[in-house]
C-alpha positions as CSV (number, residue, x, y, z in Angstrom):
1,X,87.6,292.1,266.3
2,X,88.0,292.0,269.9
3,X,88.4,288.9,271.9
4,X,87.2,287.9,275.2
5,X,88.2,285.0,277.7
6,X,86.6,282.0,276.4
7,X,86.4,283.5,273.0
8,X,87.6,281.1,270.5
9,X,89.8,281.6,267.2
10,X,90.1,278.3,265.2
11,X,91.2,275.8,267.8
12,X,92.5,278.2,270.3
13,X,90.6,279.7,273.1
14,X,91.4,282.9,274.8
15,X,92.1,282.3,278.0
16,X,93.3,286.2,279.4
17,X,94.4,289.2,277.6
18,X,98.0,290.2,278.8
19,X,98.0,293.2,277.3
20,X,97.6,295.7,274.3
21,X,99.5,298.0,272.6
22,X,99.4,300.2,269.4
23,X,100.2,297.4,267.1
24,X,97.6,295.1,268.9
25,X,96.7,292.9,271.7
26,X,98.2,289.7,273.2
27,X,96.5,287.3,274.8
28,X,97.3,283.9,276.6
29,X,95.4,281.0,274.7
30,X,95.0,277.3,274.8
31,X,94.6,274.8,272.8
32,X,93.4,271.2,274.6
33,X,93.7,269.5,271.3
34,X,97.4,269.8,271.2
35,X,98.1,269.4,275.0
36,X,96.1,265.5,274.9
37,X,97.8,264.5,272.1
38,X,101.3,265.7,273.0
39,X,100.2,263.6,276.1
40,X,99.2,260.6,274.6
41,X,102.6,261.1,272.7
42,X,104.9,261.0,275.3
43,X,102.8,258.1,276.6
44,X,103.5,256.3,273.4
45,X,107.1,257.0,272.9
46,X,107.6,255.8,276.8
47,X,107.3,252.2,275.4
48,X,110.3,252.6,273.7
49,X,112.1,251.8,276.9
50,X,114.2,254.7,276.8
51,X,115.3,256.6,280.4
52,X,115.3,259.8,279.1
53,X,111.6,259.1,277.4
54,X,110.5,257.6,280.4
55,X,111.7,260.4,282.7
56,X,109.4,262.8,280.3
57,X,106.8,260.8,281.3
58,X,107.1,260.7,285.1
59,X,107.9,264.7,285.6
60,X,105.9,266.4,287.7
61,X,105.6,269.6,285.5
62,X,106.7,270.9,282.0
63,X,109.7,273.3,282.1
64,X,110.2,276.2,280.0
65,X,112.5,279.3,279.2
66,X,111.1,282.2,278.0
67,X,112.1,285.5,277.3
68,X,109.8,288.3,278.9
69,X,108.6,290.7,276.4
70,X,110.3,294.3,276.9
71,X,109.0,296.5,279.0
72,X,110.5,299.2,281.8
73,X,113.2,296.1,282.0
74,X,115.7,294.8,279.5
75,X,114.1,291.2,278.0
76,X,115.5,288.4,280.4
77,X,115.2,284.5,280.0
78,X,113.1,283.5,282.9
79,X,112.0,279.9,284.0
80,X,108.7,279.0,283.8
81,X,106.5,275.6,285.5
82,X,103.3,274.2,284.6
83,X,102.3,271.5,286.7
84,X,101.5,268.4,285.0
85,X,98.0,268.5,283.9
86,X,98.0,271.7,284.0
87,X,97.5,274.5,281.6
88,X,99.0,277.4,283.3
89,X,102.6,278.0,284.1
90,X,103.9,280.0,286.7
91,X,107.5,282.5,286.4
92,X,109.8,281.4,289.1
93,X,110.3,284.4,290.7
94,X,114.3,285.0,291.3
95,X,115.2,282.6,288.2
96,X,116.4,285.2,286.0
97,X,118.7,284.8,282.9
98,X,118.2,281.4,282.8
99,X,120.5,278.8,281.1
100,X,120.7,275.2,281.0
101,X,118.0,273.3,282.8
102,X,118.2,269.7,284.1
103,X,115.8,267.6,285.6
104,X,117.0,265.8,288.9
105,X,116.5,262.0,288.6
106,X,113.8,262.3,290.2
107,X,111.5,264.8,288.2
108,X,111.0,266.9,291.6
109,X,114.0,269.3,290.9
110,X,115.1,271.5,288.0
111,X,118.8,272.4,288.1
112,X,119.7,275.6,285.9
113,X,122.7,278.0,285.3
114,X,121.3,281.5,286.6
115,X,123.5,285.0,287.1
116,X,126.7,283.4,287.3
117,X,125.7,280.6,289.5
118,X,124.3,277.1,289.2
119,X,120.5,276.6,291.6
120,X,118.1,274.3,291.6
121,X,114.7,274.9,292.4
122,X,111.6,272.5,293.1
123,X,109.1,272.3,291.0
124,X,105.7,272.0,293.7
125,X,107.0,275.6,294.8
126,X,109.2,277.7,296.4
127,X,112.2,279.7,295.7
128,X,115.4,278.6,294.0
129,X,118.2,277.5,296.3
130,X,122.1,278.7,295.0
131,X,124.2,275.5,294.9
132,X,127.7,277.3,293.9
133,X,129.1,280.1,291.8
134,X,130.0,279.3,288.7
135,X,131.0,282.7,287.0
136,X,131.5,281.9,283.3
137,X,129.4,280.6,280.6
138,X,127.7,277.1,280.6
139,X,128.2,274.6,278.4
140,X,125.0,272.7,280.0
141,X,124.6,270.1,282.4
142,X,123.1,266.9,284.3
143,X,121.9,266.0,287.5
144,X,122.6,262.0,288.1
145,X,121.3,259.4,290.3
146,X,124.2,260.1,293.1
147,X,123.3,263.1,293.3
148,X,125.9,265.4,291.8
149,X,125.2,268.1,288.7
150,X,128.0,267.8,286.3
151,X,128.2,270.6,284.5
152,X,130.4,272.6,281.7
153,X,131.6,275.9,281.2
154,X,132.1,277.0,277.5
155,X,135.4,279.4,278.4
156,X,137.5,277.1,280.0
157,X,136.2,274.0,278.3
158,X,136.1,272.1,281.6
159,X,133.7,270.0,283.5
160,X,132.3,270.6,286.9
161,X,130.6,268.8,290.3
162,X,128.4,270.1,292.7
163,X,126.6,268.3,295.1
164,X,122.7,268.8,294.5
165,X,122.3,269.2,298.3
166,X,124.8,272.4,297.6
167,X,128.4,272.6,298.0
């Protein structure tokens, strides 16, 4: 059976067909069920009075890490953003190998671990600024209300600061 855009296979729609192959075709899909009522979710948990709950509920955009399927490249972890509301996300073009995203307090930035350096990028648009090397591993990391991004490396087992302005 072939699919077309609006085409509909139980509650998924086809939205786009991103490509085919000799095993098949792939296609981007939505499902506006699931969106509302993750929604309505992270509504409800919000009145647990929880900051990190609540901060879900203020971003500006969802946040994701995905690997690109192989093609004339090696697979790489890039970082997608879908505005809030939105059902499309957008690749943030010179966010590759991504590791380690952090929300700034905020919800405006994301802070991530990319090619042995830690960026931030903002999530309305616009490419990622380089805060400071950082050349081993990460062990993760957080972006606080003074604005500094703590963060770890998993090699040396220590913690590190940069200012989110760069430094």
């Amino acid at each position: 059976m072939r699919f077309a855009a609006g085409m509909q296979l139980g509650n998924y729609e086809a939205v786009a067909s991103l490509g085919a192959g000799g095993m098949g075709e792939v296609y981007r899909a939505r499902d506006p069920e699931r969106l509302a009522r993750f929604e309505c979710e992270v509504r409800v948990l919000a009145w647990l009075n929880h900051p990190n709950i609540i901060e879900a509920l203020e971003a500006l955009a969802w946040v994701h890490i995905c690997e690109t399927p192989p093609g004339p490249e090696v697979a790489k972890l890039q970082l997608w953003i879908c505005p809030r509301g939105s059902l499309t996300a957008q690749v943030v073009a010179g966010a590759d190998r991504v590791l380690a995203p952090s929300w700034s307090p905020d919800s405006r930035f994301v802070g991530f671990y990319s090619e042995s350096k830690i960026k931030k990028v903002d999530v309305a648009g616009g490419p990622p600024q380089t805060l400071c090397d950082a050349p081993s591993m990460p062990g993760g990391g957080t972006w606080n209300r003074d604005g500094v991004i703590v963060f770890g490396h998993r090699t040396n087992g220590g913690l590190h600061r940069v200012a989110a302005a760069g430094g």
